[in-house]
C-alpha positions in Angstrom: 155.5 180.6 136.6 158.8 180.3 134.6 158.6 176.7 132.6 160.8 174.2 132.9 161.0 170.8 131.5 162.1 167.6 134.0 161.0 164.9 131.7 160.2 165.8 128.3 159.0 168.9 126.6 155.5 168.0 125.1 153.7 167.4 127.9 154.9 171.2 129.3 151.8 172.9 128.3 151.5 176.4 127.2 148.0 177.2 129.0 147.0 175.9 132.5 145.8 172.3 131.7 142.8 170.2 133.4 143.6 166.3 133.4 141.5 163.3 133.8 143.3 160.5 136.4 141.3 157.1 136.2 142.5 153.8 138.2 142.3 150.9 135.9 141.4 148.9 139.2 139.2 150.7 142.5 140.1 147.4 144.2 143.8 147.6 145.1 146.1 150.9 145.8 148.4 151.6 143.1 146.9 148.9 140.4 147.0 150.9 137.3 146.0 154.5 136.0 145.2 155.8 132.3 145.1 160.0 132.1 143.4 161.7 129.7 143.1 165.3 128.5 139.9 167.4 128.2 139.1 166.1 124.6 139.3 162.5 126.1 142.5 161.9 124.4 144.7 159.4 126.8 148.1 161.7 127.6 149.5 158.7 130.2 149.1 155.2 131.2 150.5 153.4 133.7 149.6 149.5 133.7 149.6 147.1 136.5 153.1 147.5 137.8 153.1 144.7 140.5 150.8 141.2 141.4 150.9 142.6 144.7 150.4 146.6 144.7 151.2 146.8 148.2 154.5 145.1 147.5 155.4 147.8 144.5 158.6 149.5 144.5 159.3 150.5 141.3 156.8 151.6 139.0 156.6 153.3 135.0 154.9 156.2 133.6 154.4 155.8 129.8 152.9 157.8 127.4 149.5 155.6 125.3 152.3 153.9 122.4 153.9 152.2 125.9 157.4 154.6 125.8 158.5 154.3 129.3 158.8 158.4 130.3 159.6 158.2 134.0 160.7 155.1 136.6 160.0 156.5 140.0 161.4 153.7 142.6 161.2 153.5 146.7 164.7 154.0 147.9 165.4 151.5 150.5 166.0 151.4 153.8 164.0 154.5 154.0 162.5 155.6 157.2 159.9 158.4 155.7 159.2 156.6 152.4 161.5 158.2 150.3 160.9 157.7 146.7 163.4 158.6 143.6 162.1 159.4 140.2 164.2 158.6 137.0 164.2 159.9 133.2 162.7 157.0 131.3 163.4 153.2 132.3 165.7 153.2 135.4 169.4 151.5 134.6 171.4 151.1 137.1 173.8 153.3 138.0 171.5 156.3 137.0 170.9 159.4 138.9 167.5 160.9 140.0 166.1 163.7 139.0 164.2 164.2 141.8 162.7 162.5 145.1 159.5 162.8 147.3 159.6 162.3 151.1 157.2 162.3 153.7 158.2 165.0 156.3 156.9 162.6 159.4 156.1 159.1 159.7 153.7 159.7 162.7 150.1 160.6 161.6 149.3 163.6 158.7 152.0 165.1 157.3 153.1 166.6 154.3 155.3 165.8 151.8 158.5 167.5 149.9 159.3 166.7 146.7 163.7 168.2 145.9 164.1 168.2 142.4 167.8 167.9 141.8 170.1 169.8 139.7 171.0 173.5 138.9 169.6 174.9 139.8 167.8 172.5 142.3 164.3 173.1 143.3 161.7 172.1 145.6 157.5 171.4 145.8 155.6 171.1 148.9 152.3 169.0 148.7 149.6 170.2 151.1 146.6 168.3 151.6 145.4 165.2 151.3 145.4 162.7 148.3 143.2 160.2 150.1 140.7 162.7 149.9 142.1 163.5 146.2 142.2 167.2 147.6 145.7 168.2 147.7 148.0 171.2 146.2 151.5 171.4 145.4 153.4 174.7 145.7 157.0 175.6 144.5 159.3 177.2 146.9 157.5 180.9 146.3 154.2 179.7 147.3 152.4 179.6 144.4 150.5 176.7 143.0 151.7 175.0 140.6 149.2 172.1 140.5 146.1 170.6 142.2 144.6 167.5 142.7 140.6 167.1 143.3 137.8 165.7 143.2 135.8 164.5 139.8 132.7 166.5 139.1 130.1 164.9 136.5 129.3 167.8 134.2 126.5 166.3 133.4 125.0 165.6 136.4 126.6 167.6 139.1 127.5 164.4 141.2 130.9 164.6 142.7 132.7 161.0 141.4 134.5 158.5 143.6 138.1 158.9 144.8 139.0 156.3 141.6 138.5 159.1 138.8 139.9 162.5 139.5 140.6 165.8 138.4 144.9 166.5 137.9 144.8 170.6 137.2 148.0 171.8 136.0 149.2 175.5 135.9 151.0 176.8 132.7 154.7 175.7 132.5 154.3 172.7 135.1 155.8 169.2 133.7 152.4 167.2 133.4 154.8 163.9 133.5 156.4 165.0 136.6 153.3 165.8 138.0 151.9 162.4 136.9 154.8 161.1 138.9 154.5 162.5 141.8 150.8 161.5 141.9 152.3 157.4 141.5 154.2 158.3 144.8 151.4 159.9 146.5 149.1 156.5 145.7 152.1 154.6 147.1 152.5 156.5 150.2 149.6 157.1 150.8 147.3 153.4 150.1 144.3 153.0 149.9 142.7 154.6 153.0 139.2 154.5 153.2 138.8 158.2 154.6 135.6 158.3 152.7 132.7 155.6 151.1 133.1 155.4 147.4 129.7 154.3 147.2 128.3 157.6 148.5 127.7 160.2 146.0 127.8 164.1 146.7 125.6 166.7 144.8 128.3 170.0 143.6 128.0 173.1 142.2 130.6 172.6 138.7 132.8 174.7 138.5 134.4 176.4 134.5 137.5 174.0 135.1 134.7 170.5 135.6 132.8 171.9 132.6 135.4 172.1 130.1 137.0 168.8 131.2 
């Protein structure tokens, strides 16, 4: 896949990369999330963006000194939940870099993400992030990052839908990505599809055990 930076070029990583996404609150959608890398060093945080998450329409990806590295905001009125995403803190009169739509607003659907630009580009995210078991492709197909369920090394447990797995392929923006995840979490809520309090046995896989 041909690497390309959209928000900044150290966290475009030479060698597929295997993130750790962990709400900072199970109790609300969209409260807060710190992200950290496979030696446990923290790569992004978001901090609680809103006193009511529901409510949020603009939140701020930061890197762990606070630097604001992307502001992606809900463009309003917007009938599929379009969101924008902008370089750093939003000011007004600054243009998107990219934006994430839902394709319906009538039950499951999928959702395009149009980078903007030249040239311009586009992502399709198949899946579900409820489940945290989604893939996004670029317009060729390929995969250019998952997102999926927690697996305890350790124990083999599978971990509730709070701490998951980000996987990104070699080249992908990991800030983008982390962006498009905030959008997901907004889009999506915080649909109980599954009991956090049930626990799954699973086989690890090389990713879970280097993580």
């Amino acid at each position: 896949m041909k690497e390309r930076v959209l928000v900044e070029p150290a966290f475009v990583f030479d060698q597929d990369t295997h993130l750790t996404v962990s709400k900072t609150s199970i109790f609300f959608p969209g409260d807060g999330f710190t992200v950290y890398d496979c030696k446990g060093q923290m790569v992004f945080r978001v901090d609680s963006y809103a006193p009511d998450a529901h409510d949020s329409s603009e939140l701020v990806l930061m890197d762990p000194q606070g630097r604001c590295l992307l502001t992606v905001r809900r463009k309003r009125p917007s009938l599929h939940q379009r969101w924008e995403g902008f370089v750093g803190e939003r000011t007004d009169g600054q243009k998107p870099i990219f934006s994430v739509r839902r394709s319906s607003i009538i039950g499951r659907s999928n959702v395009t993400v149009e980078v903007f630009g030249d040239p311009g580009e586009e992502y399709h995210i198949e899946g579900s992030f409820a489940q945290r078991c989604c893939t996004i492709f670029n317009a060729e197909k390929e995969r250019v990052a998952e997102i999926r369920r927690k697996v305890d090394a350790s124990t083999h447990v599978v971990l509730g839908k709070d701490v998951f797995s980000l996987c990104l392929k070699r080249g992908f923006d990991g800030a983008f990505a982390m962006g498009v995840v905030l959008v997901l979490d907004q889009i999506n809520g915080d649909d109980n599809v599954f009991d956090d309090d049930v626990v799954e046995e699973a086989e690890p896989t090389a990713e879970d055990e280097r993580a």
